[in-house]
C-alpha positions in Angstrom: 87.4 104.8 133.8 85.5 101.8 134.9 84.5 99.3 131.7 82.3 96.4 131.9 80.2 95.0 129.5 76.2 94.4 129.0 76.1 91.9 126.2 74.4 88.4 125.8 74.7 86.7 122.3 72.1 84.1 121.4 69.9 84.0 118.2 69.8 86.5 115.7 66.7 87.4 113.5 66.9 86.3 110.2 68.3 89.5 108.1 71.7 89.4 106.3 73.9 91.3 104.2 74.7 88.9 101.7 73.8 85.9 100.5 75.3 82.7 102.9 77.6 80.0 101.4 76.1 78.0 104.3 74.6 77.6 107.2 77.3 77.1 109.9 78.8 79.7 111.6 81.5 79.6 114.2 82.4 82.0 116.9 85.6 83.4 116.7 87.8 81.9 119.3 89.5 84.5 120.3 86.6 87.1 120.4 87.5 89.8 121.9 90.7 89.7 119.6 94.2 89.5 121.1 94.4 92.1 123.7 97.9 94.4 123.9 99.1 95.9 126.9 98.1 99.2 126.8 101.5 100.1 128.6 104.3 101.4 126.2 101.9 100.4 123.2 102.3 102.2 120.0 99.0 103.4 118.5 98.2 101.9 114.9 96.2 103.5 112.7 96.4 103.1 109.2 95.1 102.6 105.5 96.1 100.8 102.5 95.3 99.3 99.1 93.6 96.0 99.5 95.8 92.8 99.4 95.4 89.7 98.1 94.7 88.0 100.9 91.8 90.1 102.0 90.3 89.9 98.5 90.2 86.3 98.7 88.7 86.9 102.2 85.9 89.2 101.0 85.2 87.4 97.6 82.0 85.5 97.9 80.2 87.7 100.9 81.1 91.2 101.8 82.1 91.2 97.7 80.2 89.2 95.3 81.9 87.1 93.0 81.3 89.4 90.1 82.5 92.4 91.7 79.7 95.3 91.2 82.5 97.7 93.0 86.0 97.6 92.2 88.5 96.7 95.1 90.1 99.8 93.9 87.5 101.9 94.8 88.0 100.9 98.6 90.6 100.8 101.4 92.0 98.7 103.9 92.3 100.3 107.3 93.9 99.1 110.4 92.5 100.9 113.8 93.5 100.9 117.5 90.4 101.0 119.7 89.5 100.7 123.5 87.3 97.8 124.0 84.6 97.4 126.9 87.4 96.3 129.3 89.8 99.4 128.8 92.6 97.2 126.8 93.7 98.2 123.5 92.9 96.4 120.6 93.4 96.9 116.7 90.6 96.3 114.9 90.4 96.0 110.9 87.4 98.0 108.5 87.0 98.4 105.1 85.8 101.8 103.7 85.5 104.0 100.1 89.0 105.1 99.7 87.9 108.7 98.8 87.3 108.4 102.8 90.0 106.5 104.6 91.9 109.0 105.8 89.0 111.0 107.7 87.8 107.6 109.0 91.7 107.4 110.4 91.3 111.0 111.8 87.7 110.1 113.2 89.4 107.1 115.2 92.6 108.7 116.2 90.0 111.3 118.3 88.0 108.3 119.4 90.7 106.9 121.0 92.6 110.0 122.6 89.1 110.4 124.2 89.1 106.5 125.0 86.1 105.9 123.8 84.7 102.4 124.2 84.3 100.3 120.7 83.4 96.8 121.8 85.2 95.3 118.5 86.0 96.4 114.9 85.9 92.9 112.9 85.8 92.6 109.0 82.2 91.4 108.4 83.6 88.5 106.1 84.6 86.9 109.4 80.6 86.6 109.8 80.2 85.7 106.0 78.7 88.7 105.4 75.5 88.2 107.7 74.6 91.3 109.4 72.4 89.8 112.3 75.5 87.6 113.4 78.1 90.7 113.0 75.6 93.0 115.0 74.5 89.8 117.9 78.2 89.9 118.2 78.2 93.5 118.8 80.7 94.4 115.7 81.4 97.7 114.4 81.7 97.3 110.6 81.3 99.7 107.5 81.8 98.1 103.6 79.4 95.6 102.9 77.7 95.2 99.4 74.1 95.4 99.3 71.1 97.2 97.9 68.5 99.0 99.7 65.4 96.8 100.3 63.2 96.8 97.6 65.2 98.9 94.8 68.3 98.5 92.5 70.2 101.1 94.6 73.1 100.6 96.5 73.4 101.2 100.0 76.0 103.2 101.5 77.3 100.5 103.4 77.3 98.4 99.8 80.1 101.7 98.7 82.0 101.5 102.1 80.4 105.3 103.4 78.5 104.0 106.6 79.8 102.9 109.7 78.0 101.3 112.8 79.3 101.3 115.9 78.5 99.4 118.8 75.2 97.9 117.3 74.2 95.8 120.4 73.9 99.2 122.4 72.4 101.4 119.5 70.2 99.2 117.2 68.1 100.1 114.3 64.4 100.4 115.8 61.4 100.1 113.6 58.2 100.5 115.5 58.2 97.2 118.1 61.4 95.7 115.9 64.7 96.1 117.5 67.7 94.8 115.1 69.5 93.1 116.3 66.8 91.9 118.8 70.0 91.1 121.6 69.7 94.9 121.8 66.3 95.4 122.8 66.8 96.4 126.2 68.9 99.5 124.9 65.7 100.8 122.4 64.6 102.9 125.6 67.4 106.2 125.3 66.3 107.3 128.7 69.1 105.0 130.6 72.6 105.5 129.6 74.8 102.7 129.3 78.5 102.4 128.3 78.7 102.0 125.0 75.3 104.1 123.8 76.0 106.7 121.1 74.2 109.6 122.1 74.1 113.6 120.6 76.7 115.6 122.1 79.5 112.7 123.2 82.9 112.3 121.6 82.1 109.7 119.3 78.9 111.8 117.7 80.9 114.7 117.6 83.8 113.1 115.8 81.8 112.2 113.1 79.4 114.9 112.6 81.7 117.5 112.6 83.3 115.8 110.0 80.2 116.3 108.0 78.3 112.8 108.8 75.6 112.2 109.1 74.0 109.8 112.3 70.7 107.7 111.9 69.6 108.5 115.2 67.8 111.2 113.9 65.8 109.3 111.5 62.1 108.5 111.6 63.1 104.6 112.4 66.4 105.3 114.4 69.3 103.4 113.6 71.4 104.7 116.6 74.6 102.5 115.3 74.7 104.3 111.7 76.6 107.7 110.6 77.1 107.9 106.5 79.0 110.4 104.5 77.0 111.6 100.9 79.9 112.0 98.5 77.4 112.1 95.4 
């Protein structure tokens, strides 16, 4: 399978998750995470309690300081993936525990089908700001926040939505593309590596799991499957 990649990473429009401690924001230096040689390379894929150390990581933008959800309501998974280059990374996601072992079985089929993930980052590692983790075309789920306008918390604010690849399959609203990098990829007519379309093995994974994918909403958001546990 031949892998390249389609992505340009300049400004981002001004939407985030959380609320920033500030206004600087470094590029990971290693972005593309440390690739392993996908000869004789054992597949990870697991999920745990959260530690400490992720706690501290999360505290003050994914989770606020006062802690609306309980860590103990969540997991800590670790997932092998195929990147846009064919190399196998491991990427890291926070979900609702109730969920964390479907999520594994979702991935595990992902990547026997060698599906291409372009990276699965914690969002904290963008303090929380959405337009930065999607410019950077990460695949993230837990996140608290409310929906616009209402008390309500989002499924990504209880750790049941995922998006994947969000610089191929934004959220389009009329003439807004979000994140605006992926504008060119608003027109579904053109495949391109990456794009989550009805039918292939990523879609399938999830929806016959019983998720659902926002591709089919009124304002797409082509990156976005959720699982209703209430």
């Amino acid at each position: 399978m031949l892998f390249f990649k389609n992505i340009k990473n300049t400004d981002v429009i001004n939407q985030s998750c959380n609320i920033v401690k500030d206004n600087s924001y470094e590029k990971s230096k290693d972005d593309s995470k440390e690739t392993n040689s996908n000869k004789d390379f054992e597949p990870i894929f697991s999920f745990s309690p959260i530690s400490d150390e992720i706690k501290k990581s999360m505290i003050g933008y994914s989770m606020p300081q006062n802690e609306p959800i309980s860590f103990e309501k969540l997991s800590y998974l670790k997932l092998s993936h195929y990147d846009f280059y064919g190399n196998i990374q491991i990427g890291e996601m926070i979900v609702d525990k109730r969920i964390a072992a479907e999520v594994i079985d979702i991935f595990k089929e992902v990547f026997e089908k060698k599906y291409p993930i372009d990276k699965i980052k914690l969002i904290d590692e963008y303090k929380a700001v959405d337009t930065l983790s999607m410019s950077n075309n990460n695949s993230s789920s837990f996140c608290y926040r409310t929906i616009a306008n209402t008390n309500k918390i989002s499924n990504h604010g209880k750790g049941l939505a995922i998006d994947i690849n969000p610089l191929q399959n934004p959220h389009v609203i009329g003439d807004t593309v979000s994140p605006k990098e992926g504008s060119s990829f608003a027109d579904r007519s053109v495949m391109q590596m990456g794009m989550i379309v009805e039918g292939d093995d990523l879609y399938n994974a999830f929806i016959k799991r019983g998720w659902s994918w926002g591709g089919y909403w009124k304002n797409p958001d082509y990156q976005h499957f959720e699982k209703n546990l209430d």
